[in-house]
C-alpha positions as CSV (number, residue, x, y, z in Angstrom):
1,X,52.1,100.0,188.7
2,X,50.1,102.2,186.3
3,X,52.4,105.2,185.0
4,X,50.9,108.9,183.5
5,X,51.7,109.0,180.1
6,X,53.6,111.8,180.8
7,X,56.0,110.1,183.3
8,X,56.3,107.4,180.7
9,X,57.2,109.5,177.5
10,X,59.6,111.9,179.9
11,X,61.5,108.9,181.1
12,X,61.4,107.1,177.7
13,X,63.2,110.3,175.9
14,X,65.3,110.2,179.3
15,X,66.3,107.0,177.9
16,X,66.6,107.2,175.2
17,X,69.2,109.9,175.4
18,X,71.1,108.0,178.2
19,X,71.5,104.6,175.4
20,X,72.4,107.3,172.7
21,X,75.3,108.9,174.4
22,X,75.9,107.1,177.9
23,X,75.6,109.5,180.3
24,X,73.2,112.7,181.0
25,X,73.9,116.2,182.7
26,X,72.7,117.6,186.2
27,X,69.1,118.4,184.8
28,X,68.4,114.8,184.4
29,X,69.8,114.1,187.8
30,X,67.5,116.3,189.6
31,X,64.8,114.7,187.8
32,X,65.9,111.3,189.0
33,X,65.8,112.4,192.4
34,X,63.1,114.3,192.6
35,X,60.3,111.8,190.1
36,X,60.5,108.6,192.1
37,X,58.2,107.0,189.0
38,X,60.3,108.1,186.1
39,X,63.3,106.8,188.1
40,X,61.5,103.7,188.9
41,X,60.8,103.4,184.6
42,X,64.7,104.4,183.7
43,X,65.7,101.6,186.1
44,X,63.6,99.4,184.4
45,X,64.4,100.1,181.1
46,X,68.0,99.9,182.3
47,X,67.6,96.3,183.3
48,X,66.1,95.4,180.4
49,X,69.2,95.4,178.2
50,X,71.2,94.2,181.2
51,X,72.4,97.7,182.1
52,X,72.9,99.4,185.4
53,X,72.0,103.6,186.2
54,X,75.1,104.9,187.9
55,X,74.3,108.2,189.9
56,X,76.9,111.0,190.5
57,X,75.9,114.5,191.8
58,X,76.0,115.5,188.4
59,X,75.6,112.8,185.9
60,X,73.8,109.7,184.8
61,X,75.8,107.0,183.6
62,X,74.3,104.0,181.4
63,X,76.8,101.0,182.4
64,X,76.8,97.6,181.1
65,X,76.8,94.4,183.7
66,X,77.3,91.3,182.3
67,X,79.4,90.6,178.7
68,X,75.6,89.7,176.9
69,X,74.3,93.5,177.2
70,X,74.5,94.7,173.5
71,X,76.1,98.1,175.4
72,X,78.8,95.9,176.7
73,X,82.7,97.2,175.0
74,X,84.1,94.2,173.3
75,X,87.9,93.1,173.8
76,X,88.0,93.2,169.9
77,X,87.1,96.9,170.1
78,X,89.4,97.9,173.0
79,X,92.6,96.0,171.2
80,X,91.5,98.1,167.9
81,X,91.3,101.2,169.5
82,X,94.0,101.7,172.5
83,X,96.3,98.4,172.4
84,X,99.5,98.2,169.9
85,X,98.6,96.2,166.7
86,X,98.9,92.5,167.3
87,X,97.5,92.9,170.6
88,X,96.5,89.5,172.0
89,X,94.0,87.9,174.7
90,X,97.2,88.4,177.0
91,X,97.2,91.5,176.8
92,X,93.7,92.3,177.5
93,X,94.5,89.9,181.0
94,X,97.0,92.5,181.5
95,X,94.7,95.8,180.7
96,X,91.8,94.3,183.1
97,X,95.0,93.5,186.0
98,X,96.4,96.9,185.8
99,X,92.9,98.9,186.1
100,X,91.9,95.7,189.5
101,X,95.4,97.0,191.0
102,X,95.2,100.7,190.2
103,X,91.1,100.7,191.5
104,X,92.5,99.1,194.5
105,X,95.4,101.1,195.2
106,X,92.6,104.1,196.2
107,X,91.0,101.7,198.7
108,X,92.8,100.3,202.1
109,X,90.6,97.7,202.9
110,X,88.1,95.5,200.7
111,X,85.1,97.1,202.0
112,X,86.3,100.7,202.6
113,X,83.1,103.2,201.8
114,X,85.4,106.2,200.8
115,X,89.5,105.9,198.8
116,X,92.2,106.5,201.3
117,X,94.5,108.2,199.1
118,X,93.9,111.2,196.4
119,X,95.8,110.9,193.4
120,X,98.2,107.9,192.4
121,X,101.8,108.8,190.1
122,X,102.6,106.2,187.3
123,X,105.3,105.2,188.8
124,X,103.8,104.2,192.1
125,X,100.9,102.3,189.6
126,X,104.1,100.1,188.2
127,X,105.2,99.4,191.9
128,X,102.1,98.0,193.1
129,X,101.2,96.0,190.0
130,X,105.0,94.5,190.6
131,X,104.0,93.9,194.6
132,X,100.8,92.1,193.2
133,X,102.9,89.5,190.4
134,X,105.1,88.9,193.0
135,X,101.8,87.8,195.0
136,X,100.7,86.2,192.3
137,X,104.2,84.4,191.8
138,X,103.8,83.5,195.7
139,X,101.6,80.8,194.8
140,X,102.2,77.1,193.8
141,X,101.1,76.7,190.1
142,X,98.3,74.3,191.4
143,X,96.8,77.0,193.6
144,X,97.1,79.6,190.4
145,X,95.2,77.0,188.3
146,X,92.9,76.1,190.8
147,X,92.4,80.2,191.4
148,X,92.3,80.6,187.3
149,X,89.1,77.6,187.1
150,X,87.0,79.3,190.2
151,X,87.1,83.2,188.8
152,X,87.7,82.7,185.4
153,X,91.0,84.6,185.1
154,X,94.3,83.6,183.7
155,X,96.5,84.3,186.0
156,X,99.9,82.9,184.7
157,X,99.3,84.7,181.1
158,X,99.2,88.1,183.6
159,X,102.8,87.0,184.7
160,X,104.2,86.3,181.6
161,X,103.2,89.5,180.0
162,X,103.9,91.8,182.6
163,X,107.5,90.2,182.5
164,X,108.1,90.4,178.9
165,X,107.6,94.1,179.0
166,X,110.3,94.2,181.9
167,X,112.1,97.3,180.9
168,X,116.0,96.6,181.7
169,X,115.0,93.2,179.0
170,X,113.6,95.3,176.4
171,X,116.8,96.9,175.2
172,X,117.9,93.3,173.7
173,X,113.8,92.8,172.1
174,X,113.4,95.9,171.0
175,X,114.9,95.0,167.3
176,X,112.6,92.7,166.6
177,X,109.5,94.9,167.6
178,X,108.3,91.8,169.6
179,X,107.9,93.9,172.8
180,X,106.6,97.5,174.8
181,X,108.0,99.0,177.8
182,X,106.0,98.5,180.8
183,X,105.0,102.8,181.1
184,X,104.1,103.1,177.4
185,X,101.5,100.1,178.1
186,X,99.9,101.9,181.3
187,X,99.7,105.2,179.0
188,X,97.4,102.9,176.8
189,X,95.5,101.7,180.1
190,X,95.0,105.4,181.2
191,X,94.0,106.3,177.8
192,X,91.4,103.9,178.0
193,X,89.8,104.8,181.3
194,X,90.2,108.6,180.8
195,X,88.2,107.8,177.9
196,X,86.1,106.0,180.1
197,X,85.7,109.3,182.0
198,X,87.0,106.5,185.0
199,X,90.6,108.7,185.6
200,X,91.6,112.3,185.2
201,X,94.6,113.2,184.5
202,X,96.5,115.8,186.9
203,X,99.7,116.5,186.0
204,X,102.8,115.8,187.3
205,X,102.2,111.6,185.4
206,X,99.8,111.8,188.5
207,X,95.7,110.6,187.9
208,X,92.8,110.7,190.3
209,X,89.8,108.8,190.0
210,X,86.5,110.5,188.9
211,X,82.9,110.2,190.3
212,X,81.6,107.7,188.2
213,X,85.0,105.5,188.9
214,X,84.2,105.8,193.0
215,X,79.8,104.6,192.4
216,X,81.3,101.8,189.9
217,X,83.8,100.3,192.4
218,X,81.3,100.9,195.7
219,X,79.1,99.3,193.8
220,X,80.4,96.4,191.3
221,X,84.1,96.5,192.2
222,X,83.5,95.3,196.1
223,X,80.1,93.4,195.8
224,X,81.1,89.5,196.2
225,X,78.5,88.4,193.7
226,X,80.4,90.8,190.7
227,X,83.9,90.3,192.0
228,X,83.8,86.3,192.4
229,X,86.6,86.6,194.6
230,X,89.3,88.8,192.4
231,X,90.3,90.9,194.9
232,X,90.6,88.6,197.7
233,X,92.7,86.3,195.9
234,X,94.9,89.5,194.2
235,X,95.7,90.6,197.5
236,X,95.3,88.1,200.1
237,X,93.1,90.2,202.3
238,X,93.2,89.9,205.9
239,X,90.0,88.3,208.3
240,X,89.1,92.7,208.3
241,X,89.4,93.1,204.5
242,X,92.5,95.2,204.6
243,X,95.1,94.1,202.3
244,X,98.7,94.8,202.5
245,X,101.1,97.5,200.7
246,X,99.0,100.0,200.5
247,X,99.7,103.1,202.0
């Protein structure tokens, strides 16, 4: 398709902008849905370094796909910047587990369009990831392993963290600085994602999820060919895609 030059240098500085900083106000969203071509060129661009345009009603969002885009966030970068020093692969398992379970605690069922529920406490965020270890620990260690080969996720190191930072245990670890309690380490997840501009922050330990949070999950989150069968084996979903505990 032949493009004006116009179209092509407004959607090339559109770009441009978008790769610098990430994201781009409500004037650049009215032009995306108003100029079907210079949307049709940001997409492409987009795909080009394996990225994906995320729409809200008033920002553009540049998001990386797969681990090979060079605007992907490396594990190295998150344990440097938000998780304690030492942090391990273990923990990042854990940091990926608790944002699954907090993204699905807003959702009742695996393809729900819209959340079910407003704002989450941090409390309630440490009950549910409990409800989903004990699912995990439901299983027989060959169906965890098995689980662990097909989607690529480790499963049992999940379980052993999680229960190393069990709170009423940490009094006797604490000497030797081996351990963190289980809030402080979900302050570090929300600190992350409010970063993220995934969360906001509401008071009352209480966080709701943003705009861009809701397109990412409608759109990555519950697609099968992104998920690879997470969710359904994190919470044993139901022949309707509900899953239980939530409420």
């Amino acid at each position: 398709m032949n493009y004006s030059e116009q179209t092509v240098l407004q959607a090339f500085r559109l770009y441009t902008k978008l790769a610098k900083d990430g994201v781009l106000g409500k004037e650049a969203v009215q032009i995306y849905n108003a100029d079907e071509d210079v949307r049709a060129l940001l997409e492409l661009f987009s795909q080009e370094v394996h990225c994906a345009i995320i729409k809200t009603s008033e920002e553009l969002f540049l998001v990386p796909e797969p681990k090979l885009s060079p605007f992907h966030v490396s594990n190295e970068w998150i344990k440097r910047k938000y998780l304690r020093s030492g942090a391990t692969n273990a923990d990042m398992y854990l940091l990926y587990f608790c944002i699954l379970v907090l993204f699905g605690s807003f959702y009742d069922s695996y393809q729900s369009p819209h959340p079910t529920r407003q704002f989450i406490g941090m409390d309630d965020w440490i009950r549910l990831i409990q409800e989903r270890i004990d699912h995990l620990k439901s299983h027989d260690e060959e169906q965890l392993k098995a689980s662990e080969k097909e989607i690529s996720y480790n499963w049992s190191a999940i379980i052993e963290k999680w229960d190393d930072m069990d709170d009423i245990k940490e009094t006797a670890k604490r000497q030797s600085g081996n351990t963190i309690s289980r809030m402080s380490f979900l302050h570090m997840v929300a600190k992350f994602l409010n970063d993220q501009q995934l969360i906001r922050e509401i008071g009352n330990n209480e966080i709701t999820l943003t705009e861009k949070a809701m397109t990412i999950i409608q759109r990555f989150f519950m697609a099968v060919e992104y998920n690879k069968g997470i969710f359904e084996f994190l919470y044993g979903f139901d022949k309707e895609g509900q899953h239980a505990g939530h409420q």
